[in-house]
Each structure stands twice: as structure tokens, then as C-alpha cells.
C-alpha positions as CSV (number, residue, x, y, z in Angstrom):
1,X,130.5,92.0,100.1
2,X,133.2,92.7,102.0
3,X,133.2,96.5,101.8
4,X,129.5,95.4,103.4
5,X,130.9,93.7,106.1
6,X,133.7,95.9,107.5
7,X,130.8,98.6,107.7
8,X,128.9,95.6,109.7
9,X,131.8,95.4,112.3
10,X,132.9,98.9,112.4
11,X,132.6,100.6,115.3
12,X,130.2,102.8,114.5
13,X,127.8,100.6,113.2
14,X,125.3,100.0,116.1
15,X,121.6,100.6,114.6
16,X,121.0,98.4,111.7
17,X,117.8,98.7,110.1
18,X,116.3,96.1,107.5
19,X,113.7,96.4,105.1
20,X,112.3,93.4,103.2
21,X,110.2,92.4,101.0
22,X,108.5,89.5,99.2
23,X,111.4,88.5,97.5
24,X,113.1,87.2,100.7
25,X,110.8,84.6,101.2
26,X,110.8,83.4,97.4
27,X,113.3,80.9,98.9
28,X,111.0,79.5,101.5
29,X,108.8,78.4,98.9
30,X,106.2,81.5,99.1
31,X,105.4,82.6,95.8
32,X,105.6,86.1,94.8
33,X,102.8,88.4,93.7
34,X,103.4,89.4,90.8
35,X,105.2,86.9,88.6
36,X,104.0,86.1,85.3
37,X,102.1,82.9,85.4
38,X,103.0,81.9,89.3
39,X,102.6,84.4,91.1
40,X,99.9,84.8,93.6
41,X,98.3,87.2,91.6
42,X,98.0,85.1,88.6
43,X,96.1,82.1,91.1
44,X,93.6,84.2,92.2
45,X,92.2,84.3,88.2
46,X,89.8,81.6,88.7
47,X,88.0,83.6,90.7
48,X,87.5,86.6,88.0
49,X,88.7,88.8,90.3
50,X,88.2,92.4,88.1
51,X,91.8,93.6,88.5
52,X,95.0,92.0,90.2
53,X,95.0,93.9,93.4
54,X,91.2,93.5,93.7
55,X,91.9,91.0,96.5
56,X,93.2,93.6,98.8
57,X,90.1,96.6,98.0
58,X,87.8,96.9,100.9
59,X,84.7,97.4,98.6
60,X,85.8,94.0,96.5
61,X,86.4,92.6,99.8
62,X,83.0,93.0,101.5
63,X,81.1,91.9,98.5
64,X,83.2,88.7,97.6
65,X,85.7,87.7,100.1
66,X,86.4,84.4,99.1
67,X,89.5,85.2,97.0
68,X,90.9,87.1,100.2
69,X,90.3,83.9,102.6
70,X,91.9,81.6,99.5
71,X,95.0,83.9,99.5
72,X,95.4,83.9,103.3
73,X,94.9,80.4,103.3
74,X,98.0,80.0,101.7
75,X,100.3,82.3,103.0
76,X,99.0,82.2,107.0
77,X,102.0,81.0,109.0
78,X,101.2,77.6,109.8
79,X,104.3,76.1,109.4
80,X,103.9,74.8,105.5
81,X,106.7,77.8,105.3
82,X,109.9,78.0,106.9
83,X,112.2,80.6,107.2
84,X,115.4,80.9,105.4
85,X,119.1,82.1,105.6
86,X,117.8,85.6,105.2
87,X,115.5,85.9,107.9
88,X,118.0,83.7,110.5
89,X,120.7,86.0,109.3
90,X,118.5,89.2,110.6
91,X,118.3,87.4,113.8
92,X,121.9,86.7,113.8
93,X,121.7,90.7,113.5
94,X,119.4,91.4,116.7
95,X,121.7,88.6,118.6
96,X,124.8,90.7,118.1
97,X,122.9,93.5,119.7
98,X,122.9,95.4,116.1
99,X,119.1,95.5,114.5
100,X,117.0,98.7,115.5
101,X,114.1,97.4,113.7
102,X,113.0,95.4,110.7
103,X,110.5,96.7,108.5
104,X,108.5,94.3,106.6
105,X,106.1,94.1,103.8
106,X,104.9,90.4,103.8
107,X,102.6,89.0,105.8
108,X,103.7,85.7,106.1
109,X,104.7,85.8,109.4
110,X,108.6,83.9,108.1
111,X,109.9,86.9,110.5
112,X,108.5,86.0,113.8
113,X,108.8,82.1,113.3
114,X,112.7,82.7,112.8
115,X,112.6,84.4,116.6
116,X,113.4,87.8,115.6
117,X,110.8,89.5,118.3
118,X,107.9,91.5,117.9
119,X,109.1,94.5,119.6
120,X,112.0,94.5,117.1
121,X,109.5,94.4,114.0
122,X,107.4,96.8,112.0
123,X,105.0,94.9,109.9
124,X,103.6,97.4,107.7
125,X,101.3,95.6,105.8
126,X,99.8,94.2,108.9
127,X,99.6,90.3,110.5
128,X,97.8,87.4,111.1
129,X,98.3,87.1,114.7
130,X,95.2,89.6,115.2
131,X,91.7,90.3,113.3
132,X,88.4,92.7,113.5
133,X,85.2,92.3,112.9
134,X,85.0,94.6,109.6
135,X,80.9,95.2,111.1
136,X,81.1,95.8,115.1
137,X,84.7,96.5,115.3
138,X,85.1,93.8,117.7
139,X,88.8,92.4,118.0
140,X,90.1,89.0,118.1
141,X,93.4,87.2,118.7
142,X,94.9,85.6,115.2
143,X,94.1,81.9,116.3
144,X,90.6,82.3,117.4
145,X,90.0,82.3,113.2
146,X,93.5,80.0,112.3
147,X,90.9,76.8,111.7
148,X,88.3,79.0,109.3
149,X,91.2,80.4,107.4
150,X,93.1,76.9,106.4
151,X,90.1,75.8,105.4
152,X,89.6,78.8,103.2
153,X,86.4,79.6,104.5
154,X,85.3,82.9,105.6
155,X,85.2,84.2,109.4
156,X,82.4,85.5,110.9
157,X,81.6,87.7,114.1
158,X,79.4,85.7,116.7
159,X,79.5,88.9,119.6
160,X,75.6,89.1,119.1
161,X,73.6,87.2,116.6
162,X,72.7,90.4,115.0
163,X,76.3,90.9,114.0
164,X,77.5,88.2,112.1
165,X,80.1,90.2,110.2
166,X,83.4,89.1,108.5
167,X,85.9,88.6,110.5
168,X,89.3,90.4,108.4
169,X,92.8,89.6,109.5
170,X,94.4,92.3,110.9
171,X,96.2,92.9,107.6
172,X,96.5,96.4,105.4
173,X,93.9,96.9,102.5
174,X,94.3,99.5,99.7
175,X,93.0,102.7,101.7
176,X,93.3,101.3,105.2
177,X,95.6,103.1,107.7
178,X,99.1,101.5,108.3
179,X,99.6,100.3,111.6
180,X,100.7,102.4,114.6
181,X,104.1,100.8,114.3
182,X,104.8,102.0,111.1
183,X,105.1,105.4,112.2
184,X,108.5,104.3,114.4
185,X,110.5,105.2,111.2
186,X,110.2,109.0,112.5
187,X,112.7,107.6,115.4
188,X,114.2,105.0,114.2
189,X,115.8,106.4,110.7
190,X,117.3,109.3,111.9
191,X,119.5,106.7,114.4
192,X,119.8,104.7,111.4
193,X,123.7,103.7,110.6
194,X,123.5,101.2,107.9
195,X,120.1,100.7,106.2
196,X,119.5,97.1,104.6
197,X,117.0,97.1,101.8
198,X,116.4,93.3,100.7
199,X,114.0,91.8,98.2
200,X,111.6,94.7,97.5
201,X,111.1,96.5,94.3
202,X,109.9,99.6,96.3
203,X,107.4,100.8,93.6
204,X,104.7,99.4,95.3
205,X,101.3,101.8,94.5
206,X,98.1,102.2,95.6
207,X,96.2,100.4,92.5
208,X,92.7,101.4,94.4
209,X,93.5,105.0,93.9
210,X,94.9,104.4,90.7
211,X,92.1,102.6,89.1
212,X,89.2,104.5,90.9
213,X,91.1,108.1,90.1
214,X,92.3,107.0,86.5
215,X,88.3,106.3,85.3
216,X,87.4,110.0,87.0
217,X,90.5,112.2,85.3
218,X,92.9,110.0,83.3
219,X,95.8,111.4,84.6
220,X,97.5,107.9,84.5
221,X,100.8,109.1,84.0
222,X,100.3,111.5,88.1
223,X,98.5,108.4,89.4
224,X,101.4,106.2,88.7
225,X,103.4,107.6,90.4
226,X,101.7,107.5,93.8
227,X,104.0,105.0,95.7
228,X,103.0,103.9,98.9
229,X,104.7,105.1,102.2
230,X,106.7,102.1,103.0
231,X,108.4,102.8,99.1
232,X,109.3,106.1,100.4
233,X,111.0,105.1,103.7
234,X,114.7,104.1,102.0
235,X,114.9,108.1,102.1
236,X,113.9,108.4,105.6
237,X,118.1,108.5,106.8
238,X,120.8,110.4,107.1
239,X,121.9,111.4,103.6
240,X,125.7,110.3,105.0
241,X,124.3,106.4,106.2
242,X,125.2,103.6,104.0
243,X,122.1,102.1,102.3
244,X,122.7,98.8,100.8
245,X,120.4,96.7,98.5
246,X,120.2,92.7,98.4
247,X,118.2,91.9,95.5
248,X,117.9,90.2,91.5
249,X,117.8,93.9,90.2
250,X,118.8,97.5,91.4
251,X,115.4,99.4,92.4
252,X,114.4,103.0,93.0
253,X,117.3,105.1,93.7
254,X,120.1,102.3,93.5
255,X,119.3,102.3,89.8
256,X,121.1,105.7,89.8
257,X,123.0,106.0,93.2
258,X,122.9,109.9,94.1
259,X,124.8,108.9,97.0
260,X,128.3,107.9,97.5
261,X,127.5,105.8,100.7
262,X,125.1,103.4,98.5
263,X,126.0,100.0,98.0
264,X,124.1,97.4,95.5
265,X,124.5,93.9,95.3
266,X,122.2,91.8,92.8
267,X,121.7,88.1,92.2
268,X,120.0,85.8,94.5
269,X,119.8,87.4,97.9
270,X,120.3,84.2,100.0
271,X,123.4,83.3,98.0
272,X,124.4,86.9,98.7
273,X,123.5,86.3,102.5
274,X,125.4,83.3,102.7
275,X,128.7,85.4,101.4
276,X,128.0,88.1,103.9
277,X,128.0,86.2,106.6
278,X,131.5,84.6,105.3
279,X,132.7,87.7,105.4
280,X,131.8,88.6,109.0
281,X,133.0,85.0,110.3
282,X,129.5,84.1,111.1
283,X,128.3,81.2,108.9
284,X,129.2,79.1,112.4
285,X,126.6,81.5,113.9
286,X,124.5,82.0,110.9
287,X,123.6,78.0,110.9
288,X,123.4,77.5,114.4
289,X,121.0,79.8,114.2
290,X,118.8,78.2,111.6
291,X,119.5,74.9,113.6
292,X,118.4,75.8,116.9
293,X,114.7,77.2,115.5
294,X,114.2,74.2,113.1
């Protein structure tokens, strides 16, 4: 931790980047998806979905979106979640003038409602604070469908009566294109000077491919290996910037560090926050933070 934070308040250190995961919001209550028994996963059996990730294939989607609507019903930021020490301490970050960018997997908004700003954020599994008509294309701003989704129904398009086609959160599905933002990594990772990699297991795959493409060859030991772009990014730097990892296990390549700048601590990442900020004399700052947004 304190190696950690004298790289934080070296001089050099100027263009912090973060990327996140689910496993930063386990503390705000959110469960995870994959957990055995309670994850989010695991509650969308009732509907029979035919495989796990089901929820988030286009095809699945279109002909029964219910279990998509009952899964963004839960996790649409509407306040039943809070953020936590991890996401105020990123914002502690962008205060002190040293975030480039966060880059996030989740979707349940926790970043934005802890005031670290849009511009500063790369949500690369998409948001709830836009949607699209999956028929006519048509776009819509997040809250015109808030109402339909916390009631877990399904959104419709009403631009012409001849439309009447699902309304989809602006979020990624398996096969969709990232966002535009995503594609900042190509400028911002090169300027990286300390890369903070926080509850993610990076081995997130493409299961639509997988399962389509394992029935056509059964090359299921190539296919699992297809991880998805934002997996990849943690090798997007310098090899001489220091990548650290916050999280219960060592993933991807801090299971076996081929760099000497790489850094892992593991445990539970807001107790690890909570040390980190010790270290750089900002729990003051660190709950004043949290304070002033509650």
C-alpha cells in the first residue's frame, strides 16, 4: 500500500487511469453476475433463459425480452444503490487533478452518481442514460423509459404507429459495437502513468460467439479463449507504467507478473481503498467526499 501511494504522489504521476469492474460495486449492495446461487445470473433462471448470458444476445433479446427489462430493473440507477469508498475515492482522484479516464464495465451508473463526470468516463458496456428503438433506430434520452423499466415492463417506440418497436437501453449486447468512447484507450494508454485495475476478473468472453461457433466446429478450447476488448486493454500501456490490481484474487497477467512495475493487492478492495487513502493522507478528503454527495 504504501509503495502504491508514494507512486500516487510522485511527481511523475499525473494521468491515472482506472479500470473497474463489477466487483467494485459488490459493496453497494449490487450483486455480481456470476456467483453461484446469487448472482444475477443465477436470478434470471426462472425465466428458462437457454444459457446464462442469453440475457444480453440480440436474437434472445428480440424474441423474449422480458428477462432483459427484469435485469435492468434492478440494476438502473435509481438510487436503491449508492456508491461506495471506491468510487468516491476515484473522484477524490479526478479532484486532485490526477484521473485521465475511468474505464468501466458495469452499468449501474454508481460512477456518475458519485460525481466523477462524463467526460472523464468510458463506459464500455454502455448506459442507461440513453436508448434506441432496436426497429426505426429512433433515439431517446434514458428517462423518457426510467418509469417502463422499474416496472420491469418492456419499452416500446411510439414515432409512428406502425413502429412500435422495443425500446433497448443504450447498453452493449454480445455482437454489438462498443461505444465510440471506448476507442479513447488509443490516446489515453499511451499517456498512461499508473494504471488501476479494480474488481474485474478480465476474462470476460464473448459467450454468443462461443456457443453459436462451438455447435458449427467444436473448437471449444480456440473459442475460449476469445476475450473481449475491454479484457485486453490492461496491455494497452507503456511496458515501464506501473499497473496495479485491487481485487479478492490476482487475474490475467498479475497471476504471473512479466513485469517488474506490476503491483497486486488482494482482499476486499474497499478495505484496501480505505488503506490507500491512509497512506496518501486523504481519508479527511476521502469522507468528505462521500459526505458531500450523500
Amino acid at each position: 500500500i504504501e509503495d502504491v501511494a508514494r507512486i500516487i504522489k510522485s511527481e511523475g504521476v499525473k494521468n491515472i487511469i482506472v479500470m473497474a469492474g463489477a466487483g467494485i460495486s459488490t459493496a453497494s449492495g449490487i450483486p455480481d453476475f456470476r456467483s453461484p446461487g446469487t448472482g444475477l445470473y443465477d436470478n434470471l433462471q426462472k425465466y428458462k433463459v437457454p444459457y446464462p448470458t442469453a440475457v444480453f444476445d440480440l436474437d434472445y433479446f428480440h424474441s423474449n425480452p422480458k428477462p432483459f427489462f427484469e435485469l435492468a430493473k434492478e440494476l438502473y440507477p435509481s438510487g436503491k444503490y449508492r456508491p461506495n469508498a471506491v468510487h468516491y475515492f476515484v473522484r477524490c482522484l479526478h479532484e486532485r487533478g490526477l484521473l485521465l479516464r475511468m474505464y468501466t464495465q458495469n452499468i449501474d451508473g454508481l460512477e456518475r452518481l458519485a460525481g466523477i463526470p462524463p467526460m472523464k468516463l468510458v463506459e464500455a458496456h454502455g448506459t442507461f442514460t440513453s436508448a434506441s428503438c432496436t426497429k426505426c433506430g429512433k433515439k431517446y434520452n434514458g428517462e423518457t423509459i426510467k418509469d417502463k423499466i422499474l416496472k420491469g415492463a418492456t419499452p416500446r417506440c411510439q414515432l409512428t404507429p406502425l413502429c412500435y418497436g422495443i425500446i433497448k437501453p443504450d447498453i452493449v449486447f454480445f455482437g454489438e459495437d462498443l461505444p465510440k468512447r471506448f476507442y479513447y484507450y488509443l490516446k489515453d494508454f499511451p499517456a498512461c502513468d499508473l494504471l488501476l485495475v479494480m474488481g474485474t476478473s478480465l476474462q470476460v468472453r464473448c459467450y454468443s460467439l462461443y456457443f453459436t461457433a462451438a455447435r458449427i466446429t467444436q473448437c471449444d478450447f480456440i473459442l475460449s479463449y476469445f476475450v473481449e476488448p475491454f479484457a485486453s486493454l490492461v496491455d494497452s500501456t507503456r511496458a515501464t507504467t506501473p499497473r496495479l490490481l485491487l481485487n479478492m484474487v490476482k487475474v490475467g497477467p498479475f497471476t504471473k507478473p512479466s513485469r517488474r512495475t506490476d503491483l497486486s493487492i488482494t482482499g476486499d478492495i474497499s478495505d484496501s481503498i480505505h488503506k490507500l487513502a491512509d497512506a496518501l493522507d486523504w481519508r479527511e478528503f476521502l469522507q468528505e467526499t462521500m459526505e458531500a454527495h450523500e
